[in-house]
N, C-alpha and C positions, 0 to 999 in steps of 0.2 A: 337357838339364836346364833352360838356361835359357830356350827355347821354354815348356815344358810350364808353368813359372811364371805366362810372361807370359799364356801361355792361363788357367789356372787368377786370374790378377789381373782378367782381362779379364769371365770367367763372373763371378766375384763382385760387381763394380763391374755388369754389366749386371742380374744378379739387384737389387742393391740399385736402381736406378734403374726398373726395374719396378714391385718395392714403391712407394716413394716414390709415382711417377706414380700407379700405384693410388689410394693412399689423396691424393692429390690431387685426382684427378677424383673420387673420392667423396665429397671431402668439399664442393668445390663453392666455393659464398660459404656461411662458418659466419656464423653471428648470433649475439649473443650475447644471453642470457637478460637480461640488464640493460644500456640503450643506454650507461651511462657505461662499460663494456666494449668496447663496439663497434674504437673506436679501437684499443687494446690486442690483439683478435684481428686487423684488419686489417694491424696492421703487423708480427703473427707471419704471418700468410699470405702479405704481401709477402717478408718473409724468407725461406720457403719455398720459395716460387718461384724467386727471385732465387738461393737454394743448388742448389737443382735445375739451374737453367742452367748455374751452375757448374762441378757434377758432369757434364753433358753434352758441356760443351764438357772439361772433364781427360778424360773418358774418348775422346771421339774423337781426340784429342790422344795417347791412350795412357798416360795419368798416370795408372794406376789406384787407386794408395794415396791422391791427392789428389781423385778423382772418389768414392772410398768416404768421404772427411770430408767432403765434398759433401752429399752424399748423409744421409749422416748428419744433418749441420745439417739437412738439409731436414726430415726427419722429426721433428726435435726440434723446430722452429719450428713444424711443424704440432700437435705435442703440446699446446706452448704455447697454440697458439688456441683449441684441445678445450678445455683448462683454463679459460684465461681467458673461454673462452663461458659454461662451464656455473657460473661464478664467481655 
């Protein structure tokens, strides 16, 4: 049983860091629609990043509950910058 968890933590924590990465390399360097923004999406896409690594390094580590709030930040910091560009 408690195989079949860490498998199932393990799928889930990769699936999320897939997403993430996705829409990371999609999104690239965001700009934002008004330069006094710039600033503000930059240091949500630094965060992003910087959560991503996070989540990469808890999941090869095996920490999957702490590589999926990883991962999550990451996605959330990217939201942030979508936001704050198109501000």
């Amino acid at each position: 049983m408690r195989s079949r968890l860490l498998a199932a933590g393990d799928l889930l924590a990769t699936a999320d860091r897939l997403l993430v990465l996705t829409m990371l390399e999609e999104q690239g360097s965001v700009t934002a629609a008004r330069p006094n923004q710039q600033r503000q999406v930059d240091r949500s896409m630094a965060d992003a990043h910087t959560s991503y690594a996070g989540g990469v390094a808890s999941l090869a580590a095996g920490d999957f509950a702490e590589a999926i709030r990883d991962f999550r930040q990451a996605w959330e910091a990217t939201q942030a910058a979508l936001s704050a560009a198109a501000r």
